[in-house]
Every structure is written in C-alpha cells, then in structure tokens.
C-alpha positions in Angstrom: 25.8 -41.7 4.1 23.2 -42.4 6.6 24.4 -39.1 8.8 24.5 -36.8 5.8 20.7 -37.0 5.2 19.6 -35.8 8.7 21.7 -32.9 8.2 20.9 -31.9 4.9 17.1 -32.1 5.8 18.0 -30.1 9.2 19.4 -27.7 6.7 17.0 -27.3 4.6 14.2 -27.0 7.2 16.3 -24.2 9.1 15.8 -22.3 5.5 12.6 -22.4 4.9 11.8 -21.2 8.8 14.0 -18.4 8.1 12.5 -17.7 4.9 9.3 -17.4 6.3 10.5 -15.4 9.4 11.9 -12.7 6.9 8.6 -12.3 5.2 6.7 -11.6 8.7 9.5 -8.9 8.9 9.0 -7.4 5.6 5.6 -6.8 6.7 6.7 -5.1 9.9 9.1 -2.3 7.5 12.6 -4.5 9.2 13.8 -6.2 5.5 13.2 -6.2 1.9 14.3 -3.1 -0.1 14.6 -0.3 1.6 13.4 3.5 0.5 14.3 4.6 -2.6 15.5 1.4 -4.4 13.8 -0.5 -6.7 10.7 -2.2 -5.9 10.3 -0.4 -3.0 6.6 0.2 -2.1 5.4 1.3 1.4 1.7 1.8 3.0 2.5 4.2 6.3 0.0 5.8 8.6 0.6 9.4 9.4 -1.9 12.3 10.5 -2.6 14.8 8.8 -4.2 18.1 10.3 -7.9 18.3 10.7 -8.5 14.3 9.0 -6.7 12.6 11.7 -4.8 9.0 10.6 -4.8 8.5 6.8 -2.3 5.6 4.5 0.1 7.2 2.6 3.2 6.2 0.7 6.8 6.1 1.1 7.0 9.8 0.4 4.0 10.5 2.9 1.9 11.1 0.2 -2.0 10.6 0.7 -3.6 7.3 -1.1 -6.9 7.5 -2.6 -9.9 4.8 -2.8 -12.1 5.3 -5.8 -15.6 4.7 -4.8 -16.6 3.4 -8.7 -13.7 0.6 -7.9 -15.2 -2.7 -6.1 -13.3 -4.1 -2.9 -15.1 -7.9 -3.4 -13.5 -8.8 -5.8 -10.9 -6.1 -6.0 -11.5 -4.2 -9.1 -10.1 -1.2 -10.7 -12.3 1.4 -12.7 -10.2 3.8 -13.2 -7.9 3.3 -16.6 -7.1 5.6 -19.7 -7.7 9.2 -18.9 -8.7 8.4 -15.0 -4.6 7.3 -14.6 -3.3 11.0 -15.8 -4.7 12.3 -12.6 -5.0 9.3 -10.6 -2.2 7.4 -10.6 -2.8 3.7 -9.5 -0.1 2.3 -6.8 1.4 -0.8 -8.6 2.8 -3.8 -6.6 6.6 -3.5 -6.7 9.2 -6.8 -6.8 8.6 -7.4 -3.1 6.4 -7.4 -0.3 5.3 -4.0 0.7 6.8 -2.6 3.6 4.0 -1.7 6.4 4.1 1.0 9.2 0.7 0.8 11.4 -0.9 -1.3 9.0 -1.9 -5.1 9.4 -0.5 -7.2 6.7 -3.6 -9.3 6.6 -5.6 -6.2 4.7 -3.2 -5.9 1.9 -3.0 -7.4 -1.5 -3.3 -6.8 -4.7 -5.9 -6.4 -8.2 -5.0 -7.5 -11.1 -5.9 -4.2 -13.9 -7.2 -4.6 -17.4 -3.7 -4.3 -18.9 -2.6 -7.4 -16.7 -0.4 -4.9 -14.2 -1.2 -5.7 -10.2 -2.1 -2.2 -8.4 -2.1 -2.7 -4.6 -4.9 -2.9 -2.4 -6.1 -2.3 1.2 -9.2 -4.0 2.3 -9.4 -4.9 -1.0 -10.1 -1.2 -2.2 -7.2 -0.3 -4.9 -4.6 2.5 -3.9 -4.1 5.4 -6.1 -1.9 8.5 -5.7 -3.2 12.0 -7.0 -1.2 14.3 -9.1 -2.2 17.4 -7.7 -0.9 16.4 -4.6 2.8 17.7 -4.4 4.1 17.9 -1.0 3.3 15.5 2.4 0.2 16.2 3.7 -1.3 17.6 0.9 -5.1 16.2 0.2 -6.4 17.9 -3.1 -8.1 14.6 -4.3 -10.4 14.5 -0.7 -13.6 14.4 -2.7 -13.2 14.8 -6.3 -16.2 14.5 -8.0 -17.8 13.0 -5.4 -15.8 9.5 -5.9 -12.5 10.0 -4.6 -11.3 9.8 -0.7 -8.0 9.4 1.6 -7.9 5.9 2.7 -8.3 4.8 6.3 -5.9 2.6 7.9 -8.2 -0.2 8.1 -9.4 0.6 4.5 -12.1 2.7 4.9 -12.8 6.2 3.2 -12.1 9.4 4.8 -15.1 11.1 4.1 -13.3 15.1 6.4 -12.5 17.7 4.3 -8.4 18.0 4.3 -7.6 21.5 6.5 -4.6 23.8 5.2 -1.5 23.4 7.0 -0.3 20.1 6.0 1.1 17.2 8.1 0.6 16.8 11.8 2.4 14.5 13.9 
C-alpha cells in the first residue's frame, strides 16, 4: 500500500506539469484547435503595405481598437447597431493561438450581454465588415474612432495604401 501512494502522487504531479506545459504551447500556435475548427481563434502579426506590422485574425484579416472602448478596465462601447459593421472578436473554447504576439497582453472583456470579446492590452478586438480580403483596411479611421491594432496594443494611426498584404 505504502508504494502505491508515491506513485500515484508522481502521477499525478507529472499531469499537472504537462498540463501546464501545453498551455505555454497553445500560446506559442503549437496545440489547441487548430484553423478552421471550432473554437479556434488566432491573433497573428502580418504587414500590410504602407502601415507596416498590424494583428489580424486567423484569416489575416485586420483587428480594429475602438477608441470610445476603455483598456482599464477592459470595456466594450460598441453594442446594437455598432456590431453590424463592427464585429466584436469573441473568445472561443480555448486559448487563443498567438503568432508574434506575447501572451501576457491578451485577455478578455466581458460585454453587456455576458459574452467575452478578446482583448489586447486590454483594448477589445473587433473585425470590420467592409473588410473582405487579407490586407484589406477600410475601417483605418472610421469616424475618427476606429484603428488597426498594433502588436503591442496600440492604434495604428497610417492611412492603409492600396495593394493589400506585404510580406
């Protein structure tokens, strides 16, 4: 009896290190669910031509800050009719995967109707509707309120230049 409880707590300590190891590598893109299933949500850095490195999704599709949002405490503005254009990035099941973004700078607000959107330096993530094809940045400055995101959270303030994605 006395040699079964060292192993069993051997055991269970070996699971929770690898436990924990798998979420530092969800962070990193290397587990979790991967593109296109479901709960899948990823924050990527890619350049886009004349803006240089901006966040986008799974899809490469720019994110958006809203400047009317708050970042301390995270807080969404932008519900009802704002969401038909705007569309906020919800947290999926799982972790979301990273590319070129530290894990320490994500998290999540929780929105009026109870959902979670996710959050970079604490500034909510939307994705704009009139943005149809990577690289695309129709939203850069809508009314004055509305801006790609920066990798470390901060708003791209450029003007998007035709011609797309760059490297």
């Amino acid at each position: 009896m006395n040699r079964i409880r060292p192993v069993v707590v051997s055991a269970v300590a070996l699971f929770a290190v690898a436990s924990l190891s798998a979420c530092g590598d969800m962070a990193d893109g290397a587990q979790g669910p991967q593109h296109g299933e479901p709960g899948h949500k990823m924050l990527q850095v890619a350049t886009v031509n004349g803006v240089g490195a901006v966040v986008t999704d799974a899809d490469g599709k720019t994110l958006y800050r809203f400047d009317k949002d708050l970042s301390q405490p995270p807080t969404s503005n932008c519900d009802g009719q704002c969401t038909a254009s705007w569309t906020p990035m919800l947290a999926g099941v799982a972790t979301p995967m990273l590319k070129g973004i530290q894990d320490t700078q994500v998290g999540t607000a929780t929105r009026k109707d109870g959902s979670k959107q996710i959050t970079l330096n604490g500034w909510p993530l939307y994705e704009f509707t009139g943005d149809k094809v990577t690289g695309d940045m129709n939203g850069q400055g809508a009314n004055g309120a509305w801006f790609a995101i920066a990798p470390d959270g901060s708003k791209i303030t450029a003007k998007s230049k035709a011609g797309g994605a760059g490297n």
